[in-house]
N, C-alpha and C positions, 0 to 999 in steps of 0.2 A: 463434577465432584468439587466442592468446596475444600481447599485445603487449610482451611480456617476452622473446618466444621469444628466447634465445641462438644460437641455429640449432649455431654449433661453438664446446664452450665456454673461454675462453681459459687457461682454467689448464691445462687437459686437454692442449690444444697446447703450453703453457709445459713440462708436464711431459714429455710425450713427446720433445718436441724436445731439450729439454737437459738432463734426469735420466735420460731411459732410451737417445736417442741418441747423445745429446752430439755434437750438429749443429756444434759451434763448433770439433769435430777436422778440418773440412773445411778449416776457415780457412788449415790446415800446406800446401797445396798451393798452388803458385804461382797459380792462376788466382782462386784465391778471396784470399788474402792480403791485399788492399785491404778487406774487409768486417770489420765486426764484431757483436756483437750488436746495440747500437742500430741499424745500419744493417736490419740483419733485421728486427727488432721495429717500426720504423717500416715496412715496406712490410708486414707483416700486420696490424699497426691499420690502415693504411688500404685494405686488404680488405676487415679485419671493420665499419670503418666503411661503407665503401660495401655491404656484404650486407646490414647490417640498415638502415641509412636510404634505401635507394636499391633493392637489390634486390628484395627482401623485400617489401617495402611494395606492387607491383608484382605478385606473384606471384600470385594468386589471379586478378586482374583478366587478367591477359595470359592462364590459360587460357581465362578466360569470350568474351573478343575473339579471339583465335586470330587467325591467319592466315590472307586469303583472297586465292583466283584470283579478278581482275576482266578482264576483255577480255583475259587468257592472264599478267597479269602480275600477283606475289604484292605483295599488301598487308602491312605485317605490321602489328603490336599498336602503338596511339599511342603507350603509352609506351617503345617497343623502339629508336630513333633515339636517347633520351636516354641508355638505358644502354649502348647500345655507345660512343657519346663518351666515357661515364665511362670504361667500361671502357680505352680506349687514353688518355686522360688518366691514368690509372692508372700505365700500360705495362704492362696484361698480356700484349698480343701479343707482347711481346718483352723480356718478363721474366729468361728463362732465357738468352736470345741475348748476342751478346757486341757489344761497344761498335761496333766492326768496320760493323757493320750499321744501330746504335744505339737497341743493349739495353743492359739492367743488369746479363749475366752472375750474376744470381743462382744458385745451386744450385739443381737442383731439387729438392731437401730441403725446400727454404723456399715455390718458388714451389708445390710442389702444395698445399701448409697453405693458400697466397692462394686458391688452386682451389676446396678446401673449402669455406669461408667465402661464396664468392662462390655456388658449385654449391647450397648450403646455402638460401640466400638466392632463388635462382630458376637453377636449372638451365638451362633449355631456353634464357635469353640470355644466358648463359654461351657456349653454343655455337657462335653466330654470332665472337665473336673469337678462340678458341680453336681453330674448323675453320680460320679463315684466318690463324694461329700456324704450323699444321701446313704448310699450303700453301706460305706461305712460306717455310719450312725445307727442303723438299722441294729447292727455287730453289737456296737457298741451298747446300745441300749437292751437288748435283747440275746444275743450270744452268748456260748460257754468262754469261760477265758480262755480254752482250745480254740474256738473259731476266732476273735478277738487277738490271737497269738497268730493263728496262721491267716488268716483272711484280712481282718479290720488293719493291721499295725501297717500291712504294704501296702494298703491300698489309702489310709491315711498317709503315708510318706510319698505317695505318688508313683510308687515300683507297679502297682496293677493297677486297672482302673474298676470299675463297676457301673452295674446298671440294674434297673427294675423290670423284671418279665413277670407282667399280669396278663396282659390280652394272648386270645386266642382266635384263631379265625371265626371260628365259628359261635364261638361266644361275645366277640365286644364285648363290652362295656357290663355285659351279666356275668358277673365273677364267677356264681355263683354256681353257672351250665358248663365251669373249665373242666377240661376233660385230661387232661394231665394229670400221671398217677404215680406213684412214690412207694413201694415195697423195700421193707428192711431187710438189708442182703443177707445172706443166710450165717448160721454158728453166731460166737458172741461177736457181741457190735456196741461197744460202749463208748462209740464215739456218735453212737444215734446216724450211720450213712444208710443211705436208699439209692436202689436202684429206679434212675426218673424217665419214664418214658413221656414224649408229647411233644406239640409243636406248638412256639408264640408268636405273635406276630406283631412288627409296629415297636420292636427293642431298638429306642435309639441309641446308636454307641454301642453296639453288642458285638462288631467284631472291629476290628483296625489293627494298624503296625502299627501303632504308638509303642505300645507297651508289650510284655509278653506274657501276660494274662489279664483276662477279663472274670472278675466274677458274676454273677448274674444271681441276684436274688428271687426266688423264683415261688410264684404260686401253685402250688401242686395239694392232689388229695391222696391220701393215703388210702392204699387197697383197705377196705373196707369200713372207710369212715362214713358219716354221715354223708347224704347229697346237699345242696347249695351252699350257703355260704357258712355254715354251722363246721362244715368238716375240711374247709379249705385251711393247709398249712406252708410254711414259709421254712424255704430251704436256699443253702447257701452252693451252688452251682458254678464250679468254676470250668472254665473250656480248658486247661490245666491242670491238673491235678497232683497234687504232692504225691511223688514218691517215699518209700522208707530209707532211702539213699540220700534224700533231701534235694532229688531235682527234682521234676515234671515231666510229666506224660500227658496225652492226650484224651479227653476227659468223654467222650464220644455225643459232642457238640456242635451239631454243623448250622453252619450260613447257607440259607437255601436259596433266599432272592435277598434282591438291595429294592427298598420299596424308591420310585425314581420322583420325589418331589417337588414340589412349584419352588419351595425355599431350604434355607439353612442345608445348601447343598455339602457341604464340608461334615455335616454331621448325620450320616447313614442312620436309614431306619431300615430295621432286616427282621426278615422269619427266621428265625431258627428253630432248629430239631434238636431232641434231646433221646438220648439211645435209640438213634437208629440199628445198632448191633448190637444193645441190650449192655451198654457199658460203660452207663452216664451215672456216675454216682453223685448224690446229694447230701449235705449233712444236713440233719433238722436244726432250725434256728429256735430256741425257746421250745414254749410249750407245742402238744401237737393241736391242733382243730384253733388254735387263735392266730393264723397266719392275717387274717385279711385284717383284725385287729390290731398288730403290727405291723403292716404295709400303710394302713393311714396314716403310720407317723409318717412316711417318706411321699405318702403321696400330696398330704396337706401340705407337707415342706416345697414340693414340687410347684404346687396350686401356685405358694405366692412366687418360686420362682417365674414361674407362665405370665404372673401379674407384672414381673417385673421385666421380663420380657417386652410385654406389651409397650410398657412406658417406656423401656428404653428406645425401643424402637421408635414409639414413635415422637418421641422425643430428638431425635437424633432427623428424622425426616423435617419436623419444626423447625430447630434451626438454621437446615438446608432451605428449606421456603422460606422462612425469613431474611436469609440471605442474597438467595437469588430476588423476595420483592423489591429491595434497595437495590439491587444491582441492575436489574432489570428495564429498558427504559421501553414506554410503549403506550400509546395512547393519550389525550388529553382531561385533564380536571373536568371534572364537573362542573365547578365554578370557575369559568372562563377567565373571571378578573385574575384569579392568582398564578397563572402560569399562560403563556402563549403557543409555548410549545410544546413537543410528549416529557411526559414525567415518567419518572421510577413505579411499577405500579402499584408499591404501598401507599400512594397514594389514591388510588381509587377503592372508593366504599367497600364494594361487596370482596375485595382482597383483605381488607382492612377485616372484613367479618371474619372471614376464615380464618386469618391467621389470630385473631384473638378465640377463636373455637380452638385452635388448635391448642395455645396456651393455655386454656382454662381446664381442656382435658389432660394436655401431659403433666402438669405443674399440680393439679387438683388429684391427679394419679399418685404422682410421688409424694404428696402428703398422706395419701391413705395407704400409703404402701409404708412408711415412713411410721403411720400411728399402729397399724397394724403389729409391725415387730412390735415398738414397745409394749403394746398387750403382750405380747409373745413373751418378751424380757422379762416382763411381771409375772407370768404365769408360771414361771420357771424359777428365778430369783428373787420374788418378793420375800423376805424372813417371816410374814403372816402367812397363816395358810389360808383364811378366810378371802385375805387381798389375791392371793394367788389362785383359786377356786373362782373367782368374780373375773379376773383377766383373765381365764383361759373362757370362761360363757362367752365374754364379749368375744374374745376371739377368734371363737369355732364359727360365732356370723358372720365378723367380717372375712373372713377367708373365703366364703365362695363368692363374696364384693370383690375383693382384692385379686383374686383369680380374672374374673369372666368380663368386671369392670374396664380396664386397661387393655382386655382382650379386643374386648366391640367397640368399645370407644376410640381405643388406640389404631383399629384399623381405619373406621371412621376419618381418625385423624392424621394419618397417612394417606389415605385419599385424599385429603386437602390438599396435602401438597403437591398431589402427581396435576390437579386441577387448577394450584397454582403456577405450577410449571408450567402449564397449556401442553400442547405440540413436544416439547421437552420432557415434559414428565413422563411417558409411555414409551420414552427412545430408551436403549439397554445403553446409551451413551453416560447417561443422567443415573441418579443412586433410586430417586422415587419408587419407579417399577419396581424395583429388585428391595428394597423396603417392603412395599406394598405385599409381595410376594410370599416377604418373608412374616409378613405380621398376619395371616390369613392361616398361619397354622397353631395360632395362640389360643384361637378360640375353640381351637378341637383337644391338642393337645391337653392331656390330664383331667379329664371330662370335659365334655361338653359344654354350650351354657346353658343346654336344659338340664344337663345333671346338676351344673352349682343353682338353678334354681329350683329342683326339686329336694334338693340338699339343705336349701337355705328356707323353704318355706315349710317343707314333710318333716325337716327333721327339727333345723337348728334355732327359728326362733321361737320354735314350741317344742322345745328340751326345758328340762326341771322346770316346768309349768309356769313357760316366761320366764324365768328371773335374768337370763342372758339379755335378753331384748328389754327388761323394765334397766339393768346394769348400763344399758347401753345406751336407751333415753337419759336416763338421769346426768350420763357425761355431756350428751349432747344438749342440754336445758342449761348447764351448768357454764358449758363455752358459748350458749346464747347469750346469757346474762352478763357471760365475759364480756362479749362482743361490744353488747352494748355500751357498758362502761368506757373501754377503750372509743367510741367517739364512731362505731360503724354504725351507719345509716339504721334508723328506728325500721322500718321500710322491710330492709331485708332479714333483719332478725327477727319480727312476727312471723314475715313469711314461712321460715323456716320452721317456727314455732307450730303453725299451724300444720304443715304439713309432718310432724313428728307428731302432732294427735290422730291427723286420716293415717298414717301408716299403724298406729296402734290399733285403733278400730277396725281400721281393715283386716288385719292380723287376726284379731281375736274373731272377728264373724267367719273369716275362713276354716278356721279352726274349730269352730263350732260345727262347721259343714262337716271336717272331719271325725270329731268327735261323732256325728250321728251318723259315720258309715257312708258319705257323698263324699270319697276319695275324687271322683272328675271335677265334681263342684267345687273342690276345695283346691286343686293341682292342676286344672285345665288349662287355665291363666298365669301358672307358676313363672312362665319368662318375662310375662306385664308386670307380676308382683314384683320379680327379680329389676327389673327395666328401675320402676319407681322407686322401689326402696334402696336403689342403688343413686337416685338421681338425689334424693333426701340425704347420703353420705355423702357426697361430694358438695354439697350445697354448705354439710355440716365444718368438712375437711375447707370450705372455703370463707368461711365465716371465721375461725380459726386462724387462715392467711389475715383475712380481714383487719381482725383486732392484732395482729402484731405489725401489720404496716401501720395502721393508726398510730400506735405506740413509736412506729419508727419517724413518720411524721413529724410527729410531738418531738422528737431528737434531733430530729437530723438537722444539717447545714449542707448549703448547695443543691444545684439544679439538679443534678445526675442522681443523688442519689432521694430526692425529693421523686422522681419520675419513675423511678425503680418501685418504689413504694405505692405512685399512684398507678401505675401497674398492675400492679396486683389487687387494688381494691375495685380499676374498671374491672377486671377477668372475674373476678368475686359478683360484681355487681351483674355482668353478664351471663354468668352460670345460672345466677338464682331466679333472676327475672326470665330468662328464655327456657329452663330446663323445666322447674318446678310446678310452671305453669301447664305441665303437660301431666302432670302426676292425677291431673281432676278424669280426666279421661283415662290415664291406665287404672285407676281405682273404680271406675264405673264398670269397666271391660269383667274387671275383677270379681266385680259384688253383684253384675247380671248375668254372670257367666255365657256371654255369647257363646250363640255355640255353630256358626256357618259352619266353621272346619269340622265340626265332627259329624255333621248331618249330609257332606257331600256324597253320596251314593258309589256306589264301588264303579259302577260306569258314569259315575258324572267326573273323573278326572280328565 
């Protein structure tokens, strides 16, 4: 363990955020207007302060301690109560919220950077204030000012916490087959409560001694509503429950199993049971039969945290292997003239490869996580409703990018490092492994990545008939031409060019297939389409790096930060040329629809 580690490094953010997005054009909309840079800069130093003195320091120990079930109720890591105080001393829970509530209405430009840093630092207790963030927005958006008064307010100020219970065992991932059922308790009931029977599985943060309630936002269907996803509604579930004395009772809620994971051992994932002795009450959140409708706000919100999971992580494994290749001594040069004897092995090629893969993925990450909020910002705060209707299209595609991208890539890129490690990197002495571990639940967590790619080709870039995906070329042509001008290689801006027309045409012939009823033909290939069109965003998010190091080039004075700059336009130059190149074969896969895997015979496995 590096006690240097940088985990996210701050120039990197300095640069992305205000050379290449120019974060501080947010500021022209009314809602942000009161901020300015210092006001920004001071809530990510004391992110990055709390990640690396307080997170970090933490992380190895809380996988070794874990979280356990004692007599049905979750213990969690000793030192996991001090960092969720920081964390709401912070105010991450309500970061992004607006005053109203009593948040800092930050962007979420600025708060996912806090994300990073934090996720960087120890992921898995990250997630305990950030599930109960989501929960309470849920309230917030959707609640009676009753639930909002009793639920939202304490679990905004950090007094409870919360979480999202969708899965079922025996349903995954098919909301639609949950079997969990909601009856309205008997006489008047004008506070809309149900008696909830059922059991979910896979609730992370569903029970702990942190706090001394958990709410649980929960998917349930009401005795006699429609079947699949038409009759699913959304109920506010506390293990808790207010008395009319103004304390709590036990809300007949139980912890069945601790699911025992590979990673983020400090943050329990459990089954729970709801009335087991018929005594689990629920309040209805909103309307009845639109639960699953209001659960996508929290679970897209989730998606990009999972994204940002990703990068942090394996961000945080990067500058570990980059650290150890300088430190490292082992082997001789290739070219024998420059050295005699072993060198550090950033000196040898094929380290040299990896570790600009590994840059080009975490760095290329956090700028699409980066542009992503600002769609998000705009879709929310633009004063145009047109401009704001346009950034939420773009934004519903890239979210299963921003999701499943940092997910595969980022594990990808944690493997780097356990490979640069050698022998080192698979010892539980070294962070790698336990990285590695930890970044293998990103790509399951919050769908799958064949659900963000059946998500992103069945639904999102054939929603209102393209105009998301023409909104989304047109940015992308737009920062070509930037690119160009700023002084990046003619070379890779074609490139790019060209492969934002095969992704259009491929789109539309797929589409076609579905139009006439060849749902296989048209979704068979959904994770090649997903693979491509996501190497096409990153090519895009790096042509964008491109043109602002040019720009910085063109400025700057001194070696150091001359190098910095050229930094970024090799990692640019390596994405496009090795990535892109692969987009003519998942587009072929795509438009022939192979079909080996579907024709393997039931005894041919």
């Amino acid at each position: 363990m590096s006690a240097a580690n940088p985990l996210v490094r701050d120039r990197d953010v300095e640069f992305l955020l205000h050379e290449v997005h120019e974060v501080m054009r947010l500021c022209a909309l009314p809602d942000f207007a009161d901020f300015d840079r210092e006001t920004f800069d001071l809530y990510l130093e004391s992110a990055a302060k709390l990640a690396r003195e307080v997170y970090y320091p933490t992380f190895k120990a809380m996988d070794e301690d874990g979280a356990k079930l004692v007599d049905g109720r979750v213990v969690t890591p000793p030192q996991m109560r001090a960092l969720f105080d920081a964390a709401v001393e912070l105010g991450l829970l309500t970061a992004e919220r607006s005053e109203a509530v009593g948040g800092a209405g930050l962007p979420q430009s600025i708060s996912v950077v806090g994300y990073l840093y934090l996720m960087a630092g120890n992921a898995g207790a990250v997630g305990y204030p950030l599930l109960t963030s989501g929960a309470a927005h849920l309230l917030e958006s959707f609640g009676s000012p009753l639930l909002q008064e009793r639920f939202m307010a304490k679990m905004y100020a950090g007094e409870w916490t919360g979480t999202m219970a969708l899965t079922e065992p025996g349903a995954g991932s098919g909301l639609g087959d949950l079997t969990t059922t909601a009856a309205p308790v008997e006489g008047d009931n004008p506070e809309g409560v149900y008696r909830v029977r059922g059991s979910k599985i896979f609730i992370s943060g569903g029970d702990h001694d942190l706090r001394e309630n958990v709410v649980h936002l929960t998917l349930a269907r009401r005795v006699g509503d429609p079947a699949g996803t038409r009759g699913i509604s959304l109920f506010a579930i506390p293990r808790m429950r207010p008395t009319a004395d103004g304390g709590l009772e036990f809300n007949d809620v139980h912890t069945t199993q601790l699911i025992h994971k590979i990673g983020w051992k400090g943050l329990p994932s459990l089954g729970l049971s709801f009335g087991e002795s018929d005594d689990c009450l629920g309040w209805l959140v909103g309307e009845p039969c639109k639960g699953l409708s209001y659960m996508f706000q929290m679970m897209n919100e989730a998606r990009l945290l999972v994204g940002a999971n990703g990068t942090a992580t394996a961000s945080a494994a990067y500058h570990e292997s980059l650290a150890y290749a300088r430190e490292r001594v082992q082997g001789r040069h290739l070219d024998r003239r420059r050295a005699s004897g072993p060198v550090a092995i950033i000196e040898h090629p094929d380290v040299r490869r990896m570790l600009l893969r590994q840059k080009s993925i975490v760095e290329g990450s956090m700028s699409l996580l980066i542009a992503t909020a600002g769609y998000a910002d705009r879709s929310v705060h633009a004063t145009d409703a047109d401009e704001r209707q346009r950034a939420k299209r773009i934004l519903d595609i890239l979210t299963p990018v921003a999701k499943s991208f940092p997910a595969e890539r980022g594990f990808e890129s944690t493997s780097l490092s356990v490979q640069i490690h050698g022998g080192y990197g698979y010892s539980s002495e070294y962070l790698p492994e336990l990285w590695l571990r930890e970044q293998r639940l990103n790509s399951i967590h919050e769908g799958t990545t064949t659900i963000q790619s059946l998500d992103l080709l069945g639904r999102k870039v054939m929603a209102d008939a393209g105009r998301g995906l023409m909104a989304l070329s047109e940015d992308i042509r737009v920062d070509v031409e930037g690119a160009k001008r700023c002084g990046v290689d003619e070379d890779l801006c074609q490139t790019v060019k060209l492969e934002l027309v095969r992704v259009g045409e491929l789109t539309a012939m797929l589409g076609q297939r579905g139009v006439g009823g060849d749902a296989v033909g048209m979704l068979a290939h959904s994770h090649d389409y997903l693979v491509l069109f996501s190497n096409l965003i990153l090519a895009w998010q790096w042509l964008r790096v491109a043109g602002a190091a040019c720009r910085g080039l063109g400025a700057q004075t001194g070696d150091e930060v001359a190098e910095f700059y050229r930094g970024k336009l090799e990692a640019a130059r390596y994405w496009i040329r090795t990535e892109l190149a692969d987009n003519a074969r998942l587009a072929e896969l795509c438009e022939t629809g192979e079909d080996s895997f579907l024709k393997v015979p039931d005894g041919g496995w």
